[in-house]
Legacy VTK file of the C-alpha trace (Angstrom):
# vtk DataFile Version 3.0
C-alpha trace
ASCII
DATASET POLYDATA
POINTS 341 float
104.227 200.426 64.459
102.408 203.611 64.101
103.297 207.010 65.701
102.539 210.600 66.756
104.665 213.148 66.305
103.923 216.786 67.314
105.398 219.931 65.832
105.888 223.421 68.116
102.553 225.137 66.894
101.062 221.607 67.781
100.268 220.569 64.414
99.752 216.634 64.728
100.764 214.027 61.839
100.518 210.064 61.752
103.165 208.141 60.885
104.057 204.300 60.361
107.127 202.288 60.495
106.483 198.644 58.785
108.383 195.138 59.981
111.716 195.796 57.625
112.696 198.330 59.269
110.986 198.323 62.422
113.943 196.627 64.659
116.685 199.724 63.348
114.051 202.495 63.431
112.829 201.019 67.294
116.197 201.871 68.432
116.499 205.336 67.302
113.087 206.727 68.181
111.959 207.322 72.069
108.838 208.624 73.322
108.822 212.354 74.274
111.999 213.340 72.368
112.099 215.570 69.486
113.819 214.984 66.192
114.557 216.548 62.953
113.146 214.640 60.048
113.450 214.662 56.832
113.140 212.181 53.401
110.116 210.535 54.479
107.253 208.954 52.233
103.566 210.730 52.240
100.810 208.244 51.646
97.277 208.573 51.950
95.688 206.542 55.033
93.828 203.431 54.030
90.136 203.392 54.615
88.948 201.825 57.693
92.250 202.842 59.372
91.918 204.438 62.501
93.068 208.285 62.792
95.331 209.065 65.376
95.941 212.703 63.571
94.094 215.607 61.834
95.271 214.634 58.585
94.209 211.955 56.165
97.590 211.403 55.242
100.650 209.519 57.284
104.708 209.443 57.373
106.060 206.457 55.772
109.629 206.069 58.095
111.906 203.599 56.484
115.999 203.313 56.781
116.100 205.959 54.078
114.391 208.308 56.314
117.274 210.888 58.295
116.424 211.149 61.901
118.861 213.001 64.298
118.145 213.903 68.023
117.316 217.658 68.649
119.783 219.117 71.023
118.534 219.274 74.845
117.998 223.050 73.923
115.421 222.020 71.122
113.758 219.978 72.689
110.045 220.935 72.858
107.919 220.725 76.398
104.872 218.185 75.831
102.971 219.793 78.704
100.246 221.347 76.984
100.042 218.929 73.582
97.058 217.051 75.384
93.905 218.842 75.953
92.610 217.007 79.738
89.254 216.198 80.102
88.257 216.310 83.693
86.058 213.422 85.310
83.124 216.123 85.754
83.213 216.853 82.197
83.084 213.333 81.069
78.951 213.212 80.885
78.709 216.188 78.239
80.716 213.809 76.116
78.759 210.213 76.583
77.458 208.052 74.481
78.612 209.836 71.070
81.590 208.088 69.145
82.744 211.324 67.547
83.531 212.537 70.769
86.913 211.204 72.402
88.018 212.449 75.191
92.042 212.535 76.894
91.636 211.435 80.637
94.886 211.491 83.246
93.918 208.950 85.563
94.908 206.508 88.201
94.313 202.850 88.267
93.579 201.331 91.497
91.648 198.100 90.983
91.871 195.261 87.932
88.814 193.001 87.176
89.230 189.848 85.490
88.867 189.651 81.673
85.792 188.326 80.621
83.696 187.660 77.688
81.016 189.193 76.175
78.350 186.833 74.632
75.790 190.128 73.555
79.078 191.947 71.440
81.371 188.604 71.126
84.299 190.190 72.545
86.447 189.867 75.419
86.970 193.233 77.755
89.093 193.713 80.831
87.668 196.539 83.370
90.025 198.954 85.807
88.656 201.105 88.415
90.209 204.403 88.086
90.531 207.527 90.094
92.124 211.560 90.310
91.673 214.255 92.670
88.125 215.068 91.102
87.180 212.082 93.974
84.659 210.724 91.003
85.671 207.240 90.552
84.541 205.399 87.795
85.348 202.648 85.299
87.635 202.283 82.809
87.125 199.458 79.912
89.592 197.842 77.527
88.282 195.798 74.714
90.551 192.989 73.479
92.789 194.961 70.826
94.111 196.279 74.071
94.217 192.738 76.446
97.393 191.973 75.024
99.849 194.803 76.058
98.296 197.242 77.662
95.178 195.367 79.866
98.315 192.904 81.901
100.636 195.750 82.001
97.958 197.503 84.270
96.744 193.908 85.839
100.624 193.587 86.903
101.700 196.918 88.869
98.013 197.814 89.587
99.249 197.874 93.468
101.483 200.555 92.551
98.429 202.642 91.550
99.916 203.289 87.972
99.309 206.881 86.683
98.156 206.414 82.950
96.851 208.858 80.023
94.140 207.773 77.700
93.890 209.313 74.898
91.142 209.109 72.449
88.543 207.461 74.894
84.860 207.084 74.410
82.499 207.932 77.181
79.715 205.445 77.796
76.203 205.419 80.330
75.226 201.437 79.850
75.643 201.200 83.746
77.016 204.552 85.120
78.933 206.650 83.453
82.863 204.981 82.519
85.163 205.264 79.560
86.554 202.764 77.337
88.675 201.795 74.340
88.090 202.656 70.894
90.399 201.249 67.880
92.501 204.651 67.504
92.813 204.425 71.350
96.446 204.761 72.594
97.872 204.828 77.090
100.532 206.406 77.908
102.077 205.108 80.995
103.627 207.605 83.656
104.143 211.103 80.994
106.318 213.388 81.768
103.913 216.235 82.352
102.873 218.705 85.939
99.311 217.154 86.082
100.684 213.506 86.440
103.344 214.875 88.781
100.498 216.150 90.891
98.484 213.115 90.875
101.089 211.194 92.044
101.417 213.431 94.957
97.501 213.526 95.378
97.813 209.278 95.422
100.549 209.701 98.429
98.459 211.861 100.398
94.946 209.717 99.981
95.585 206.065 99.915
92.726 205.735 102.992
90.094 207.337 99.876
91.991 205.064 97.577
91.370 201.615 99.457
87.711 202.959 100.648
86.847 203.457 96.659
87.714 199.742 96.352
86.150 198.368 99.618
82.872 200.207 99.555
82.747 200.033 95.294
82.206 203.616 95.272
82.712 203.266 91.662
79.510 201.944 91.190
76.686 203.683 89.522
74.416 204.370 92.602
77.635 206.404 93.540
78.171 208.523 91.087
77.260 212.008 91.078
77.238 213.995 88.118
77.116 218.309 87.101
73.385 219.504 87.359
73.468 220.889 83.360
73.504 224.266 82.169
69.840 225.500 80.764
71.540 225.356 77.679
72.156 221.226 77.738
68.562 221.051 78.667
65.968 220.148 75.785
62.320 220.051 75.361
60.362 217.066 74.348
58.907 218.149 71.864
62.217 218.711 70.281
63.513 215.484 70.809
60.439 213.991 69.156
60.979 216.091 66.297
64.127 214.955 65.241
64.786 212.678 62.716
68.388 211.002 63.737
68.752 208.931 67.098
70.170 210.613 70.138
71.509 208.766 72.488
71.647 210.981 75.643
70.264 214.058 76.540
69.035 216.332 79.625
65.088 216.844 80.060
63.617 218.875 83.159
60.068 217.205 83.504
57.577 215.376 85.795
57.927 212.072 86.197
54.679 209.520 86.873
54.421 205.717 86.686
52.803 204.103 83.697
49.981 202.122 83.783
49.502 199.454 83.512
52.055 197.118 84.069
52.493 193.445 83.843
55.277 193.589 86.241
57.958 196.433 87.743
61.393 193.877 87.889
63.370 191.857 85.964
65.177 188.776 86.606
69.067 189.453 85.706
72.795 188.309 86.290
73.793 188.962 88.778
77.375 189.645 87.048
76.820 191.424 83.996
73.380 192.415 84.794
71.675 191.511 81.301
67.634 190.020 81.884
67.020 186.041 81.509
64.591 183.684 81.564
65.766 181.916 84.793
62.667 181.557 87.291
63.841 183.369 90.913
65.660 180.797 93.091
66.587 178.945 90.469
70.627 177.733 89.250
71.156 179.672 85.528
74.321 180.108 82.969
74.132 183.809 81.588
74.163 183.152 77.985
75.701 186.865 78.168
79.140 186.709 79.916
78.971 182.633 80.962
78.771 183.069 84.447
76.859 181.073 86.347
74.979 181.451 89.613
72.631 179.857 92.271
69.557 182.096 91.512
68.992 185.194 89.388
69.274 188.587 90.853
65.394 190.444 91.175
66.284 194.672 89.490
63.479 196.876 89.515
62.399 198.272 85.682
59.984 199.460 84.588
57.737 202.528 82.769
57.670 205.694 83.518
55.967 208.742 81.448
58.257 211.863 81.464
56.084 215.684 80.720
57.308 219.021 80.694
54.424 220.962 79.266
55.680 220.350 75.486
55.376 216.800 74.992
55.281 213.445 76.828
58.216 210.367 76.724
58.409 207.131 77.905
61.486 206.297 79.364
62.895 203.170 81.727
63.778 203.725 85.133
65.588 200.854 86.905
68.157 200.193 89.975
68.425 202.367 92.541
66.738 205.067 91.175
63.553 202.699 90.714
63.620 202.012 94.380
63.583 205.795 95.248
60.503 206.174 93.601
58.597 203.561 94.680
60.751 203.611 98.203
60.546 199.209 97.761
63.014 196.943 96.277
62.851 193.958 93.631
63.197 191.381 96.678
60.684 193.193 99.050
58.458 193.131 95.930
58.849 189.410 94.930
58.264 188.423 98.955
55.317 190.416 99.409
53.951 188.686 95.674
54.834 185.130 97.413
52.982 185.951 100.452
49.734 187.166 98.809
50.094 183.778 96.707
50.587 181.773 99.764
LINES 1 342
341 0 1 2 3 4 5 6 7 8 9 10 11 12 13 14 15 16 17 18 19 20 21 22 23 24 25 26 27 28 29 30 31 32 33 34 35 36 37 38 39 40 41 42 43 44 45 46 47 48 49 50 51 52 53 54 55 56 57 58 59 60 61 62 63 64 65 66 67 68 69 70 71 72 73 74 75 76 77 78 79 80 81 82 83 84 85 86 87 88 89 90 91 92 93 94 95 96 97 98 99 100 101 102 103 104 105 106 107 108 109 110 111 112 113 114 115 116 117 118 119 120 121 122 123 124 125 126 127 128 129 130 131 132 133 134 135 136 137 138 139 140 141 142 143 144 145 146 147 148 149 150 151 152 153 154 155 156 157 158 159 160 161 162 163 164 165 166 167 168 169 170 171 172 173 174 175 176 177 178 179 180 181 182 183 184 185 186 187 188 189 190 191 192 193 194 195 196 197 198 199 200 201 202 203 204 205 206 207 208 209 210 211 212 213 214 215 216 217 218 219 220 221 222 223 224 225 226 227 228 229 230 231 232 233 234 235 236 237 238 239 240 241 242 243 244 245 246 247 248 249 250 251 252 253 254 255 256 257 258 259 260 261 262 263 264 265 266 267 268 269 270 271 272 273 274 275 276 277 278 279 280 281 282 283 284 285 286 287 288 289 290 291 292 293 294 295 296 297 298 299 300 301 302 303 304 305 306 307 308 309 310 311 312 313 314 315 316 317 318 319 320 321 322 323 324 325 326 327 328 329 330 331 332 333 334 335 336 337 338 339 340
C-alpha cells in the first residue's frame, strides 16, 4: 500500500507499507489524521515507479516503525494541501503529461467499461460536473476499474463528490481528464470547497439531470477561455521548433484546401475512429468491438491556417466542419447520391 503524508510547511513524502505488515499497520493509520513518526526505513524509489511526492526517495513503514495519534490539538487542517485546478483552467494544461492537474468534481453519469482495440486497454468514462457549469468527461483506465471505476458506477445516483489528484488533461474529442499511473481519488475530503459543492449539487439538480439528458458534456458544448496574447504563437514559430507540440493557440485565417478527394469520413458511430465500412452498410469497429447497422458520415477534412508569418495545415472536423461549410456529412453524401442517380 503506498501513502502520502504531509508535514505543516506542506513538505510531501511517499511512503509504502508491504503485505507483512500491511493488515497491523491498516488498522492504525486513517486518512486525514496526523501522526508522529519515527524509526522508519529511507529507500530510494525504484525506476519506473510512479511519484506521488517531490522526492525520489519513500518511507519504508513496517511493525518496527512507532506511530502514535497527534492529539485533536495537533492535528493539522488539510484545507489548503491541494492546489484546485478549476474546469476553465483545464485547457492551459492539455495534452502535456508533465502537467497533472487536482480537480474537485462531481460525478453524475457512469458509462459502461469498454475496450480499446487502438491502445489495448479497457477504460470506464464518468461525466462530471462543479459550479464552473463546464461539464466534461472524466476517464479511468483499467489500473483504476477495479476499486475506484465500480465504487463510482455504484453510488453514482448520489452524485458522489470526488478529488482527483494527479490527472492528465486530454483534447482527442473535447477537452476531459483522465487517469495516469500515479493517479490517486479521494472520495468525499474533508475540505470547504467539497462542502460547497455539495451545497451547489442540492441547489441545481434540474442543471444536473439537463447535463445528462441533453449530453451537454459533449464536445460541440464545450466552451473554453479566449487565451491571453501571451498563449498565442506565430507560425512561423511553431515551424521552427524542433520537438512536437501537441496543442497550442494560433490567431489566423482560415481557407479550405484544394483539392480534395473527399470532405467526410466514414466512422463509429461509438468511438468515432474512421473504417472501411461502405455507408449503409452492417460493420464491427475493429476499435472498441461495437457493432452497428451502418457507419456514421463526420465531416474532415483540410484546411490551410495563415497569419502573415507562415502557413499550416491543420484538420477541421465535426461540428466545427459544418460551420464552415454551413452542410453536414449526410446532406453531403445525399446530394453525391442524387447527382449519381
Amino acid at each position: 500500500m503506498k501513502l502520502v503524508f504531509v508535514d505543516k510547511e506542506n513538505g510531501r513524502m511517499q511512503s509504502i507499507i508491504y503485505g507483512q505488515d500491511l493488515e497491523q499497520l491498516d488498522k492504525l493509520l486513517d486518512l486525514y489524521k496526523t501522526y508522529f513518526m519515527g524509526n522508519a526505513k529511507i529507500r530510494q524509489i525504484a525506476a519506473n515507479t510512479p511519484i506521488l511526492a517531490a522526492s525520489e526517495y519513500q518511507m519504508v513503514l513496517n511493525r518496527s516503525t512507532y506511530i502514535k495519534l497527534c492529539s485533536q490539538q495537533e492535528q493539522l487542517p488539510i484545507t489548503n494541501i491541494y492546489q484546485l485546478t478549476r474546469f476553465a483552467q483545464c485547457s492551459e494544461f492539455a495534452d502535456v503529461a508533465s502537467k497533472q492537474i487536482n480537480l474537485l468534481c462531481a460525478v453524475i453519469h457512469v458509462f459502461p467499461p469498454r475496450f480499446v482495440q487502438r491502445t489495448r486497454r479497457n477504460l470506464q468514462d464518468f461525466v462530471i460536473v462543479n459550479e464552473e457549469h463546464r461539464p466534461m468527461l472524466l476517464t479511468l483506465w483499467e489500473e483504476f476499474l477495479q476499486n475506484e471505476g465500480p465504487r463510482l458506477s455504484e453510488n453514482v445516483h448520489k452524485v458522489p463528490v470526488i478529488l482527483g489528484i494527479r490527472l492528465s488533461v486530454n483534447t482527442f474529442y473535447g477537452l476531459s481528464v483522465g487517469t495516469m499511473p500515479n493517479s490517486t481519488f479521494l472520495f468525499d475530503p474533508p475540505i470547504a470547497q467539497a462542502a460547497h459543492l455539495k451545497l451547489w449539487i442540492k441547489d441545481n439538480k434540474d442543471y444536473i439531470e439537463n447535463v445528462v439528458s441533453r449530453k451537454l458534456y459533449e464536445k460541440s458544448y464545450q466552451s473554453i477561455d479566449q487565451p491571453a496574447d501571451s498563449q498565442i504563437r506565430k507560425i512561423s514559430q511553431i515551424l521552427s521548433v524542433t520537438e512536437t507540440v501537441k496543442s497550442f493557440w494560433v490567431k489566423a485565417t482560415l481557407k479550405v484546401s484544394e483539392p480534395q478527394h473527399c470532405l467526410y469520413v466514414l466512422a463509429c458511430p461509438d468511438c468515432s475512429r474512421t473504417c472501411g465500412a461502405l455507408y449503409g452498410y452492417e460493420f464491427t469497429c475493429l476499435y472498441c468491438g461495437s457493432n452497428f447497422p451502418s457507419p456514421k458520415p463526420l465531416l474532415r477534412f483540410q484546411v490551410d491556417l495563415f497569419d502573415g508569418t507562415g502557413n499550416l495545415p491543420a484538420y477541421l472536423e465535426n461540428e466545427e466542419a459544418e460551420i464552415l461549410l454551413g452542410s453536414s456529412a449526410e446532406k453531403i453524401i445525399e446530394a453525391k447520391n442524387e447527382t449519381c442517380q
